[in-house]
C-alpha positions in Angstrom: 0.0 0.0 0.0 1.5 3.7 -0.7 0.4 4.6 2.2 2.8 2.6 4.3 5.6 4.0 2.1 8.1 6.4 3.9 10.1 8.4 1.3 13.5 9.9 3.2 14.8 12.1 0.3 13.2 14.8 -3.0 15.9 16.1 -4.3 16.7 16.3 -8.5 20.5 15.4 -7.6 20.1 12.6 -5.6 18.8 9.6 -7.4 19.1 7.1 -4.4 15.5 6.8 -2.0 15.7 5.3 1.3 12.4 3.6 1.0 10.4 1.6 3.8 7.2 0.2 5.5 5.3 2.5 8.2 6.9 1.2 11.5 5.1 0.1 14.5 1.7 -1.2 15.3 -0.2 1.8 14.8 -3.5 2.2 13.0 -1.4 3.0 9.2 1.5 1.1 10.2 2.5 -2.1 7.9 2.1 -4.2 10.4 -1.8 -3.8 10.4 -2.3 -3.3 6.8 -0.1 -6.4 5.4 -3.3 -8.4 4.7 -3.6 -8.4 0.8 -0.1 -9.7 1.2 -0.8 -12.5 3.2 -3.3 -13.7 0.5 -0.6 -13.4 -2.3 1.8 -15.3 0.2 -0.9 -18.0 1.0 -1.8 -18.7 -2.8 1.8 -18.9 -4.0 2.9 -21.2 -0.3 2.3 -24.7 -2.6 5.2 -23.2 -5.0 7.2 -22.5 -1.5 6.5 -26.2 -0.6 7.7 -27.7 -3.7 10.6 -26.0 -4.1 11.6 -27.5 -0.5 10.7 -31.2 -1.6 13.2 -30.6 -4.6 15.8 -29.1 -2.6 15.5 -31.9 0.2 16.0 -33.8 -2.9 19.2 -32.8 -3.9 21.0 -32.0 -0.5 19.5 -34.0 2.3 19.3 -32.8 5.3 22.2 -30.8 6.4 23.0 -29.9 9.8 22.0 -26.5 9.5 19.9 -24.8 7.2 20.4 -21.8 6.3 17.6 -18.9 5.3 16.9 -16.2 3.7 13.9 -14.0 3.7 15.2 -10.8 1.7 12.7 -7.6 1.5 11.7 -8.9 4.7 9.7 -6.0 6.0 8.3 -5.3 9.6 5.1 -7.4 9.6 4.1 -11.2 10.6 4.0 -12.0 7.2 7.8 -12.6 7.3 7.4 -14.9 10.0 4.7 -16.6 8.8 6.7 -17.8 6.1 9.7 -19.1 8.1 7.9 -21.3 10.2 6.2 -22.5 6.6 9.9 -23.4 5.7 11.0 -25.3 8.7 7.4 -27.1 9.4 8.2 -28.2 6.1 11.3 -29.2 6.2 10.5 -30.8 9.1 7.5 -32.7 7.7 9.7 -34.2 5.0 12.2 -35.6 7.7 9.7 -37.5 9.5 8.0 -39.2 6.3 11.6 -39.9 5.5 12.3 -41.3 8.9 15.3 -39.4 8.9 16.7 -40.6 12.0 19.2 -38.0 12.5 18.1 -35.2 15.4 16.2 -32.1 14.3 18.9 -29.8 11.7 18.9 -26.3 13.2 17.9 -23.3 11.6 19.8 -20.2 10.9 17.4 -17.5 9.6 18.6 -14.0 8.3 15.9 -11.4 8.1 16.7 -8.7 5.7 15.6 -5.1 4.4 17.1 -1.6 4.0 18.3 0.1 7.3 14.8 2.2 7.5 13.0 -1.4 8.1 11.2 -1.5 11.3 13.6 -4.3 12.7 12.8 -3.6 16.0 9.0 -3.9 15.4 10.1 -7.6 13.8 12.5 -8.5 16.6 9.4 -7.9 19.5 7.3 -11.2 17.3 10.2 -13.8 17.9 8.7 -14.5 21.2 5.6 -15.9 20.1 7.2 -17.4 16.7 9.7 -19.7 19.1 7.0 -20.6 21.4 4.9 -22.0 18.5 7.9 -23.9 17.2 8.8 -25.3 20.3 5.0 -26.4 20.5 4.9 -27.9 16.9 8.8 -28.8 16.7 10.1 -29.3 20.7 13.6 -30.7 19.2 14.0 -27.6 16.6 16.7 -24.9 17.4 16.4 -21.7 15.1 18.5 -18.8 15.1 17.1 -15.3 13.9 19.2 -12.5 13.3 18.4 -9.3 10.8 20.7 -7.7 8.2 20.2 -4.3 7.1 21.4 -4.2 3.7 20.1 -4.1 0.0 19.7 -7.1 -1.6 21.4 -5.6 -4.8 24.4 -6.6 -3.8 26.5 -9.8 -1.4 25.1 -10.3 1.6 26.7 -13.6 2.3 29.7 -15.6 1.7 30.1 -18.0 -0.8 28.3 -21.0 -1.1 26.4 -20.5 2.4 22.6 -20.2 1.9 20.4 -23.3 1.4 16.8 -21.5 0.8 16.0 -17.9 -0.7 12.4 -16.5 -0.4 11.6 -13.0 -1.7 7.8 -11.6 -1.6 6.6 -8.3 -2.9 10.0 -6.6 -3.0 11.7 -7.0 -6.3 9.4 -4.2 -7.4 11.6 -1.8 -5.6 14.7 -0.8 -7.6 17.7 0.0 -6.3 17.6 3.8 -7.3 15.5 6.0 -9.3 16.7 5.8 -12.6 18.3 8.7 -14.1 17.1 10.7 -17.4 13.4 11.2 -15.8 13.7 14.9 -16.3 10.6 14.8 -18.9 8.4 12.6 -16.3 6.8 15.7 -14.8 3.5 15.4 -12.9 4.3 11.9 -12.7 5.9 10.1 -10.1 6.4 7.0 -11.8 6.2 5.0 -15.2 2.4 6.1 -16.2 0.5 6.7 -19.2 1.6 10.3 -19.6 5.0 9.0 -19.8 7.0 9.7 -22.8 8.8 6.4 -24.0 12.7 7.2 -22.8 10.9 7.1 -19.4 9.9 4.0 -20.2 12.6 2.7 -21.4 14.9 4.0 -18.3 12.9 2.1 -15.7 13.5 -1.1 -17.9 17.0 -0.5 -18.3 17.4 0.0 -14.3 15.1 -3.2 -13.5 17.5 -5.4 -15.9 20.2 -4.2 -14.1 19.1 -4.4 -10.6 17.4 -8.2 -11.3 21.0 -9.2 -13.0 21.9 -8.2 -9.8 20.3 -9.9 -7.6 20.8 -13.0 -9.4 24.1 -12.7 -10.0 24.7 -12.3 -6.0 22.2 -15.0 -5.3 24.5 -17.7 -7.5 27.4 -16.9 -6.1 25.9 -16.8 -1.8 23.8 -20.4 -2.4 24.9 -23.9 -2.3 24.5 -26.6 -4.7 21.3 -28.3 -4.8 19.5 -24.8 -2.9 16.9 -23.6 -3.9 15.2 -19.5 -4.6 11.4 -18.6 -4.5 10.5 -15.4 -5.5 7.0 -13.4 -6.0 6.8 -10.1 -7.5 4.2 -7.5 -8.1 4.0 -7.7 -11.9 2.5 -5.6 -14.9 1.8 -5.0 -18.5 4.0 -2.6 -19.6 4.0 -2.8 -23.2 1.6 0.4 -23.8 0.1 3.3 -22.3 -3.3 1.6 -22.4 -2.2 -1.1 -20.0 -1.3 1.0 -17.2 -4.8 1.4 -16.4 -4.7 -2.2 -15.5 -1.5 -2.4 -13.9 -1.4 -4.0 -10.2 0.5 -0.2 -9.1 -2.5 2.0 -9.9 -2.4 3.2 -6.5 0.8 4.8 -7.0 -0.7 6.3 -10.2 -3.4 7.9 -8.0 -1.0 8.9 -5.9 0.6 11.0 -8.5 -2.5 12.6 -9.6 -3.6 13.5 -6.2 -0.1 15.6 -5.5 -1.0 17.2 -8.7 -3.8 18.5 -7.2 -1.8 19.5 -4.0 0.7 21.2 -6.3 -2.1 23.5 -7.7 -3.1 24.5 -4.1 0.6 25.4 -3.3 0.8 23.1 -0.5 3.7 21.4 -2.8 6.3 23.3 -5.0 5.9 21.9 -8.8 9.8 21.9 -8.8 10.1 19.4 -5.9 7.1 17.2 -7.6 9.2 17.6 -11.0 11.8 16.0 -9.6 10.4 13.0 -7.7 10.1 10.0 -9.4 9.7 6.7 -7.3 12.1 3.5 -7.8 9.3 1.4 -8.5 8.9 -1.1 -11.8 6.2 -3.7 -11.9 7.8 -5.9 -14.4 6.3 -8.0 -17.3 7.0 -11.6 -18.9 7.4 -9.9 -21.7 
């Protein structure tokens, strides 16, 4: 939801946006507004699960797993998925009649240094005492990373599991050349094709990325799920259909604050959010 977005800098010379979730448990914070996430989580968790088979597959059951949740936000969501992973994991070692102990679990938690980690940290209590009740042998480790995941976050050949959800939207910077984007905040139908074609070249180049870090940090056999907010960006026409028409409205409505004065046209001139919904295409 925009709403839950914190934007930390609006200036024409600096490209790079610290960008975040509303912290706390307030009434707008992320934490009680991450429903329509959960549902996207919940209908893609049978993707999660089978990914995990194939990766038990391949590498057994190490001694310790290691995860990943990266984009985690501030939210239960996050946590909801890690005890998904490990119930399953878990689940496959007693139809398997594995009869080595429980592996442990070493879970990094990671989002940009705005993330409400603090917010995160005060759920582990209740997240161990329902894996102690489901799992009593099971010994997880949490710990969060404040870093983009543009980049190494881990040594070589150390992760067993990836999970992204809802993040790889989020570029790593606003791309540059958006001077003739005015009155929009992002890619919209106004937009003339450079713009465009700027937010494309930035996505391939963050996602390259990302994947290119993600090779070199997981083992052999591991295994990387990843759900994004997607689009139709082939035309103009298909923006009106895209799954970021909030942010659209968004842009429209500081129009409107703009022509009031509350908002200098320069400073809305020069805003442009990192934010690309991309296609299969």
């Amino acid at each position: 939801m925009v709403t839950q977005i914190t934007l930390t800098t609006m200036a024409a010379n600096n490209y790079k946006l610290a960008v975040h979730m509303n912290a706390g448990d307030g009434e707008t914070s992320y934490t009680n507004n991450s429903a329509p996430r959960k549902i996207g989580i919940t209908k893609s968790l049978h993707v999660l699960e089978r990914a995990i088979e194939e990766m038990i597959t391949d590498i057994g059951f190490p001694k310790c797993f290691k995860i990943a949740d990266l984009g985690c936000s501030s939210g239960p969501n996050t946590l909801l998925v890690i005890s998904h992973i490990i119930e399953k994991i878990e689940e496959l070692r007693r139809k398997q009649k594995n009869s080595r102990n429980s592996p442990e679990y070493e879970v990094f938690l990671s989002d940009l240094p705005g993330n409400d980690f603090n917010n995160l940290f005060k759920l582990l209590p209740d997240f161990y005492d329902k894996l102690d009740i489901n799992n009593p042998s099971t010994k997880c480790f949490v710990s969060g990373l404040p870093c983009s995941f543009y980049g190494r976050l881990f040594p070589c050949n150390s992760l067993n599991h990836v999970y992204s959800s809802y993040s790889l939207h989020w570029l790593s910077q606003t791309p540059e050349g958006l001077e003739s984007n005015k009155d929009n905040i992002c890619i919209a139908e106004t937009s003339p094709p450079e713009i465009f074609e700027a937010y494309r070249k930035q996505h391939r180049k963050d996602f390259s990325t990302f994947l290119g870090s993600r090779g070199e940090e997981m083992v052999r056999g591991g295994r990387m799920v990843l759900t994004f907010v997607g689009g139709k960006l082939k035309d103009h026409a298909s923006l009106k259909q895209d799954q970021t028409i909030q942010i659209f409205l968004l842009g429209k409505t500081l129009v409107e604050i703009v022509a009031e004065g509350m908002i200098k046209e320069a400073d809305l001139h020069s805003f442009n959010l990192p934010v690309y919904p991309p296609s299969k295409e």
